[in-house]
Chimera marker file (.cmm) of the C-alpha trace (Angstrom):
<marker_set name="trace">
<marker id="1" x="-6.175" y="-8.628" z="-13.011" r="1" g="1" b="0" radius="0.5"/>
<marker id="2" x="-4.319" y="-8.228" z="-16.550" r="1" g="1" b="0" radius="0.5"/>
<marker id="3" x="-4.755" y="-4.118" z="-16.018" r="1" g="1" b="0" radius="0.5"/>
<marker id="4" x="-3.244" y="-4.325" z="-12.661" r="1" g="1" b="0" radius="0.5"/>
<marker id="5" x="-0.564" y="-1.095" z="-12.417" r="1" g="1" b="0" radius="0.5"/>
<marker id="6" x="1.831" y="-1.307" z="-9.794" r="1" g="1" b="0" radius="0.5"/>
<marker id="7" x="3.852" y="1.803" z="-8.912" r="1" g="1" b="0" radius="0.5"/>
<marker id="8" x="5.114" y="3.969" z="-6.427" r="1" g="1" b="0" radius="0.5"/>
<marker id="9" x="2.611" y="5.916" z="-4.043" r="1" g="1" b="0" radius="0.5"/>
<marker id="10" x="1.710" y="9.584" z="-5.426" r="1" g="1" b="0" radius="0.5"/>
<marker id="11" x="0.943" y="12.502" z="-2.904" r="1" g="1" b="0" radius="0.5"/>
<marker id="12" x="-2.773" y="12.754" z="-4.880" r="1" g="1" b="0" radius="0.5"/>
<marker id="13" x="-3.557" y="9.237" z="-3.735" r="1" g="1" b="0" radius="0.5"/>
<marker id="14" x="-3.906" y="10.226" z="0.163" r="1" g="1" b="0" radius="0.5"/>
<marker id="15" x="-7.761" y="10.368" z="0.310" r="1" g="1" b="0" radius="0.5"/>
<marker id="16" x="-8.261" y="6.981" z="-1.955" r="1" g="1" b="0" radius="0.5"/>
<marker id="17" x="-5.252" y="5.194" z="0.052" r="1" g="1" b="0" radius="0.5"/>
<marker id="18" x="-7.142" y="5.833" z="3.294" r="1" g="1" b="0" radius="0.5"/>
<marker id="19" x="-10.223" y="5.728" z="2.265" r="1" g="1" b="0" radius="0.5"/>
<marker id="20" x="-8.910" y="1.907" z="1.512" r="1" g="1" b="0" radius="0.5"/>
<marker id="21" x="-7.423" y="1.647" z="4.863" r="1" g="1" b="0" radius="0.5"/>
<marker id="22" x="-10.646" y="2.481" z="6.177" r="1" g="1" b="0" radius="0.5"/>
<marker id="23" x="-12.677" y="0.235" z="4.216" r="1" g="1" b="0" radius="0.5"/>
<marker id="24" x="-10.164" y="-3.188" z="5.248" r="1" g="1" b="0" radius="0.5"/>
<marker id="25" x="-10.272" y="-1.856" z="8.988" r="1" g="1" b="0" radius="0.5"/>
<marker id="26" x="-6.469" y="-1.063" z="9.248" r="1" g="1" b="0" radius="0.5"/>
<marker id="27" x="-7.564" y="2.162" z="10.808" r="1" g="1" b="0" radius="0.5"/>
<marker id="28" x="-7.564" y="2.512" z="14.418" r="1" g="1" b="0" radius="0.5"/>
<marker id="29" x="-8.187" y="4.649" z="16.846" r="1" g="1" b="0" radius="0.5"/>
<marker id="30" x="-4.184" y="4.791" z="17.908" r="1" g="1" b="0" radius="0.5"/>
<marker id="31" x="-2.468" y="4.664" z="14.135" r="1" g="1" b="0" radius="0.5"/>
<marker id="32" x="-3.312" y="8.046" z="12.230" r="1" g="1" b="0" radius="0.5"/>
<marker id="33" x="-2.953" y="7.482" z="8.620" r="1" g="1" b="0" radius="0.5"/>
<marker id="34" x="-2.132" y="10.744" z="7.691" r="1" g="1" b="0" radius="0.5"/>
<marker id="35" x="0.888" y="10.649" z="9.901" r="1" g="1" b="0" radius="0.5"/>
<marker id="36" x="1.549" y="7.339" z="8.750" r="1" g="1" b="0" radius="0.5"/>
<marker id="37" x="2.085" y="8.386" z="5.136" r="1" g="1" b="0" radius="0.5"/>
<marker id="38" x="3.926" y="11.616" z="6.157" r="1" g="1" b="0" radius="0.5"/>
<marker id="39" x="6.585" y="9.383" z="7.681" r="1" g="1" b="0" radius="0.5"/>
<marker id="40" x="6.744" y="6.903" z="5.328" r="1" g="1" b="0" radius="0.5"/>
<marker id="41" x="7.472" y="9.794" z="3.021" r="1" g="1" b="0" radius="0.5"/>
<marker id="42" x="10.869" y="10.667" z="4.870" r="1" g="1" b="0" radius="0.5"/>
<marker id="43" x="12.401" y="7.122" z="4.118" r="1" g="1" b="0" radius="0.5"/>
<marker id="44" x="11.853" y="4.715" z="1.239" r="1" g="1" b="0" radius="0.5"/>
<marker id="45" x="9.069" y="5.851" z="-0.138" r="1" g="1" b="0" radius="0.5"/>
<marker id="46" x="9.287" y="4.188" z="-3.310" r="1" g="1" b="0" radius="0.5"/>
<marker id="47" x="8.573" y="1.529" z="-0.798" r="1" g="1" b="0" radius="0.5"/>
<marker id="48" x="5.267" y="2.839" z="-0.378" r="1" g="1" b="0" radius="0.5"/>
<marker id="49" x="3.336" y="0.711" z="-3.184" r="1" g="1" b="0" radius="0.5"/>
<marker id="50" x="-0.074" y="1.224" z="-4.864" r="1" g="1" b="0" radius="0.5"/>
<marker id="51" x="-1.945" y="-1.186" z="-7.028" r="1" g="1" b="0" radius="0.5"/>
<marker id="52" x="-4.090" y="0.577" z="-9.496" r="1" g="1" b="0" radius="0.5"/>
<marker id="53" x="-6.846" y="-1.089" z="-11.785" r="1" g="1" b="0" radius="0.5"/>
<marker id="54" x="-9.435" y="0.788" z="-13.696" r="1" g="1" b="0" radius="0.5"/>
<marker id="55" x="-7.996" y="3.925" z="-12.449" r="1" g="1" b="0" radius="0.5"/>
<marker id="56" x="-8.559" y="3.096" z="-8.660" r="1" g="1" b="0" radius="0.5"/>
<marker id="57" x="-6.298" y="2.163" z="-6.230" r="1" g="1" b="0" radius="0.5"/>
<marker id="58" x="-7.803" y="-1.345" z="-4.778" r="1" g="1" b="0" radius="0.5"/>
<marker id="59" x="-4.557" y="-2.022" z="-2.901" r="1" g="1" b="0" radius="0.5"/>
<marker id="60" x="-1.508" y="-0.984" z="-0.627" r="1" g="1" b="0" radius="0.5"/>
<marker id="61" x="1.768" y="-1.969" z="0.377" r="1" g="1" b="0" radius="0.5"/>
<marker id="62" x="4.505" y="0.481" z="2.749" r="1" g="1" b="0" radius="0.5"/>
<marker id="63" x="7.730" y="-1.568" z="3.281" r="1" g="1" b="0" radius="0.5"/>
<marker id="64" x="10.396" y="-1.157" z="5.336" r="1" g="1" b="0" radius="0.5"/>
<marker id="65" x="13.978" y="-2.012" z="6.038" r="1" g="1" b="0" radius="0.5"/>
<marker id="66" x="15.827" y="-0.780" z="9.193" r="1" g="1" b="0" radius="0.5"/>
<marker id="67" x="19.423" y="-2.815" z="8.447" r="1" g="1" b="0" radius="0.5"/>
<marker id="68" x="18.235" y="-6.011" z="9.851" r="1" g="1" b="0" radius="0.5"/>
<marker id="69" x="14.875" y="-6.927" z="9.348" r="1" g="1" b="0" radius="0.5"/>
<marker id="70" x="12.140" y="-5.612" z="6.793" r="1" g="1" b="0" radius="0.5"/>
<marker id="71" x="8.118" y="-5.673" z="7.646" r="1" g="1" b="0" radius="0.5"/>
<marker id="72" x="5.123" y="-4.665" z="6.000" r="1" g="1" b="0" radius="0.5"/>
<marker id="73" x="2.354" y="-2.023" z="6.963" r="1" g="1" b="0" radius="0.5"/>
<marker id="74" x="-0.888" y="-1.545" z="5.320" r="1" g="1" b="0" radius="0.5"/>
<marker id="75" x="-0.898" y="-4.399" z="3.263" r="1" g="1" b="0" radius="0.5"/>
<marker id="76" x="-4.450" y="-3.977" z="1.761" r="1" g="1" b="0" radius="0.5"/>
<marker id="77" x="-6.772" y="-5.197" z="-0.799" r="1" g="1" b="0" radius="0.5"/>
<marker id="78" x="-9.995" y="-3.888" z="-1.732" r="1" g="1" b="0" radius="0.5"/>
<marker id="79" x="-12.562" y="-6.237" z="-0.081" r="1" g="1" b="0" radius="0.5"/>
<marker id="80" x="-14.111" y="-6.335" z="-3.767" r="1" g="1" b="0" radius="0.5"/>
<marker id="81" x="-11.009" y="-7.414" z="-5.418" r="1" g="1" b="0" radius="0.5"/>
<marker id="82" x="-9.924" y="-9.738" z="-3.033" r="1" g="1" b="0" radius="0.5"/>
<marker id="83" x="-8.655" y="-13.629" z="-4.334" r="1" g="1" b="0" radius="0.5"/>
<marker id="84" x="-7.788" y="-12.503" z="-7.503" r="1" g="1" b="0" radius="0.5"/>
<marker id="85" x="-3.979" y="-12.705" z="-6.562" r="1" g="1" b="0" radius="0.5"/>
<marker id="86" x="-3.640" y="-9.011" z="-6.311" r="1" g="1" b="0" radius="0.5"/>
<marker id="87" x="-2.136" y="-9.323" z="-2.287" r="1" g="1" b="0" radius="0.5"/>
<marker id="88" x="0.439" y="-11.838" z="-3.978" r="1" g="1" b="0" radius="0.5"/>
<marker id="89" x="1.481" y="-9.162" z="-7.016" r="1" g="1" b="0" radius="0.5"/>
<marker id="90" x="1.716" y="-6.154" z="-4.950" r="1" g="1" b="0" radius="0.5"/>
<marker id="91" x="3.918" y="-8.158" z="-2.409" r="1" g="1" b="0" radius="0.5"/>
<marker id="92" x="6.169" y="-9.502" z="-5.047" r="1" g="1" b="0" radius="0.5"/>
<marker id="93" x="6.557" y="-6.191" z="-6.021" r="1" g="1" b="0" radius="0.5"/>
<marker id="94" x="7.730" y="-5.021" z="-2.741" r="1" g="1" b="0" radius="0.5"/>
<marker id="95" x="10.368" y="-8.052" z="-2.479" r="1" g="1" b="0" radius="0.5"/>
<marker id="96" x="11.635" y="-6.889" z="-5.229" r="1" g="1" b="0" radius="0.5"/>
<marker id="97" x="12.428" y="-3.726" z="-4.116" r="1" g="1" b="0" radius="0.5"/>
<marker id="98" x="15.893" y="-3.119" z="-2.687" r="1" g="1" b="0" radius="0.5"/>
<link id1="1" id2="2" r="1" g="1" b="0" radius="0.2"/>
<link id1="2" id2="3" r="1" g="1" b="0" radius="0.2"/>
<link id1="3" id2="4" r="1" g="1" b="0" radius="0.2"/>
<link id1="4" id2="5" r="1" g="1" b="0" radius="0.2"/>
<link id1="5" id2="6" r="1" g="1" b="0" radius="0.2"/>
<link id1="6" id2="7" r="1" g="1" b="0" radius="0.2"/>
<link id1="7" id2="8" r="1" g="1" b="0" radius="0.2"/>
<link id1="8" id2="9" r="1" g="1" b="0" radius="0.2"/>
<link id1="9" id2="10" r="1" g="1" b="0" radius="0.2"/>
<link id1="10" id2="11" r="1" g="1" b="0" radius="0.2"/>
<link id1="11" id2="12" r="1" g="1" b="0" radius="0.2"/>
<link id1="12" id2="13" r="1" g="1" b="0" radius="0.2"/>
<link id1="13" id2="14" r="1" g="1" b="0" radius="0.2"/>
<link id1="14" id2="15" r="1" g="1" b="0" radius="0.2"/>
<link id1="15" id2="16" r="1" g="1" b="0" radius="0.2"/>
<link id1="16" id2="17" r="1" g="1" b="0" radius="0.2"/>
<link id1="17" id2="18" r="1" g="1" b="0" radius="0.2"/>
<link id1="18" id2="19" r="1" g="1" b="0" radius="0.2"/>
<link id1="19" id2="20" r="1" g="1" b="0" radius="0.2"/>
<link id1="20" id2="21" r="1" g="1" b="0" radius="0.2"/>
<link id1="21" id2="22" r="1" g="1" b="0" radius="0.2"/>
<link id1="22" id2="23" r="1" g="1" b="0" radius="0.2"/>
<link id1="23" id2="24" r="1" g="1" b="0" radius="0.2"/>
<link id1="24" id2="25" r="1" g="1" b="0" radius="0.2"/>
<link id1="25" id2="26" r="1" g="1" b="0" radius="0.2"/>
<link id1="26" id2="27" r="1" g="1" b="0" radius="0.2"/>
<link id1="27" id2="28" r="1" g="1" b="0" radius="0.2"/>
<link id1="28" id2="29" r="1" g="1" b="0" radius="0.2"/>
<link id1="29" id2="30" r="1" g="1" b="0" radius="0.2"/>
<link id1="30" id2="31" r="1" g="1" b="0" radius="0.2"/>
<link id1="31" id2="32" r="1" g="1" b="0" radius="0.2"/>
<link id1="32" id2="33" r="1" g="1" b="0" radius="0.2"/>
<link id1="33" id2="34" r="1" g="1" b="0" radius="0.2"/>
<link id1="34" id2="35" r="1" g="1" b="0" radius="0.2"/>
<link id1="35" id2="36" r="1" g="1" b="0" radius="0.2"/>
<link id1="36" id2="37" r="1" g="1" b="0" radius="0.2"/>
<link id1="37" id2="38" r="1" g="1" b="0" radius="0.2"/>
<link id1="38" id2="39" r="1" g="1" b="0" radius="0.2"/>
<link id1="39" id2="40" r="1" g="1" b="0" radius="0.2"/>
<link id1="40" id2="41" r="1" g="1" b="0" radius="0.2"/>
<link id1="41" id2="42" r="1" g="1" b="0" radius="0.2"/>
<link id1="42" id2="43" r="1" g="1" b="0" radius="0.2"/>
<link id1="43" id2="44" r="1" g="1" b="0" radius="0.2"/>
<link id1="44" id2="45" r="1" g="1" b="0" radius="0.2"/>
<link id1="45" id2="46" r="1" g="1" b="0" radius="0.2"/>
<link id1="46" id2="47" r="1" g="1" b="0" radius="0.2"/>
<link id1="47" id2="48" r="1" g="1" b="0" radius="0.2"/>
<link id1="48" id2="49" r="1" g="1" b="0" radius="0.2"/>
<link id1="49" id2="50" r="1" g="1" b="0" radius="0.2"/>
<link id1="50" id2="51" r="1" g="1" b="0" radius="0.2"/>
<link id1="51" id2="52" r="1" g="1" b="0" radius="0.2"/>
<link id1="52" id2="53" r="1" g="1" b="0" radius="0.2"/>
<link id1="53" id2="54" r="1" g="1" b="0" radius="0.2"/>
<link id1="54" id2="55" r="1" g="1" b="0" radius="0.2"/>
<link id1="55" id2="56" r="1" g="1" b="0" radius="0.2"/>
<link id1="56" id2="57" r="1" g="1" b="0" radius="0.2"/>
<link id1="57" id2="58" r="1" g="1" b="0" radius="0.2"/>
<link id1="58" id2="59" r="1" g="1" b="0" radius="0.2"/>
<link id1="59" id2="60" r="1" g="1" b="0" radius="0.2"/>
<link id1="60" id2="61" r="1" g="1" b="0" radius="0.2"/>
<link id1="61" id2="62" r="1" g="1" b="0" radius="0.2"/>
<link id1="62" id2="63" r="1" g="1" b="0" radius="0.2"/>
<link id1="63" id2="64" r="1" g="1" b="0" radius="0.2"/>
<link id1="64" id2="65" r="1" g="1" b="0" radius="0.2"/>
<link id1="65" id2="66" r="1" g="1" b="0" radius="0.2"/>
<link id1="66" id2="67" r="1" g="1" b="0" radius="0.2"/>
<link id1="67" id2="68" r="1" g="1" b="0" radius="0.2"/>
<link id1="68" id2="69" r="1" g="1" b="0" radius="0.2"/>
<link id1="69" id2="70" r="1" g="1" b="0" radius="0.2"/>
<link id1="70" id2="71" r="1" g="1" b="0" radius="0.2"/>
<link id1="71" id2="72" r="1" g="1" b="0" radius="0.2"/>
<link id1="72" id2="73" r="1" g="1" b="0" radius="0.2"/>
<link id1="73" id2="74" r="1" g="1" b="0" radius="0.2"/>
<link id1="74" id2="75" r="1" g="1" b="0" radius="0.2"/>
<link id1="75" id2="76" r="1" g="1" b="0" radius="0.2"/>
<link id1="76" id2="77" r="1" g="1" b="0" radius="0.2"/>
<link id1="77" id2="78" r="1" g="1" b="0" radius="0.2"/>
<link id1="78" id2="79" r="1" g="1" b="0" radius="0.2"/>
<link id1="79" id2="80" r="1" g="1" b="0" radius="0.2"/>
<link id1="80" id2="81" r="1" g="1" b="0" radius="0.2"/>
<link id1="81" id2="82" r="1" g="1" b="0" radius="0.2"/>
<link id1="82" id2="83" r="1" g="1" b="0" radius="0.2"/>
<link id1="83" id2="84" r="1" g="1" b="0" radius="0.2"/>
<link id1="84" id2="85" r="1" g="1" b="0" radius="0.2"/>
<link id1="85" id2="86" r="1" g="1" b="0" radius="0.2"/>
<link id1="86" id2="87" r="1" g="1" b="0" radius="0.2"/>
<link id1="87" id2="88" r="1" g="1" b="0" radius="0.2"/>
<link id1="88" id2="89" r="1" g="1" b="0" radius="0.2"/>
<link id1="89" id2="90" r="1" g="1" b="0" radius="0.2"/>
<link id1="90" id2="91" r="1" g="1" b="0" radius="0.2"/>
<link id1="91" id2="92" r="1" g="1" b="0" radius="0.2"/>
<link id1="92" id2="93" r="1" g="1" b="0" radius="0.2"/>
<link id1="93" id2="94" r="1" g="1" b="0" radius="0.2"/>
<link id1="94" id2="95" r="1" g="1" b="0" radius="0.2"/>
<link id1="95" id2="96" r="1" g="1" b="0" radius="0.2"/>
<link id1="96" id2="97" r="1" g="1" b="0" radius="0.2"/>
<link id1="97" id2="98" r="1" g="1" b="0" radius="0.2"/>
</marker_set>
C-alpha cells in the first residue's frame, strides 16, 4: 500500500471509476453512474476521491456536505485490494477535506 496516490477525481477516470463501481456491485439498476459523476461535478468535486496504485484506480470516495450533515457515496475498494487498509486511507482523506 506504500504507492497508494490519493487525489482528486480526473474527467479521464470515468470508464475505470465505473468499471470499479461495477465490479463492487454499487451499480444498480436505479443509480446511473454517469449521472452520478456529472453531478458530483457541479459541487465539491475535489470531494470526489480516487485511490490510485500501480497506475489503476482500485478505489473511490464522493463526499458530501449539505450545511448539516456530510455522507459518503461510492465508497469502493477493488475486491483484489481489499484489507490492506486502503477503505481506511481514502476515508481519512475525505475527513480531511473541508
Amino acid at each position: 500500500m506504500n504507492d497508494l496516490v490519493i487525489r482528486a477525481y480526473r474527467p479521464q477516470d470515468e470508464a475505470a471509476v465505473i468499471q470499479l463501481w461495477l465490479q463492487c456491485n454499487l451499480v444498480v439498476p436505479q443509480n446511473n453512474p454517469k449521472r452520478d459523476i456529472k453531478r458530483k461535478l457541479k459541487v465539491n468535486p475535489e470531494w470526489f476521491l480516487v485511490g490510485i496504485m500501480g497506475g489503476h484506480i482500485v478505489a473511490t470516495c464522493m463526499a458530501g456536505y449539505e450545511g448539516h450533515r456530510g455522507w459518503i457515496n461510492y465508497l469502493a475498494v477493488s475486491p483484489h485490494h481489499r484489507r490492506q487498509g486502503i477503505g481506511r486511507k481514502i476515508m481519512e482523506e475525505a475527513e480531511r477535506n473541508d
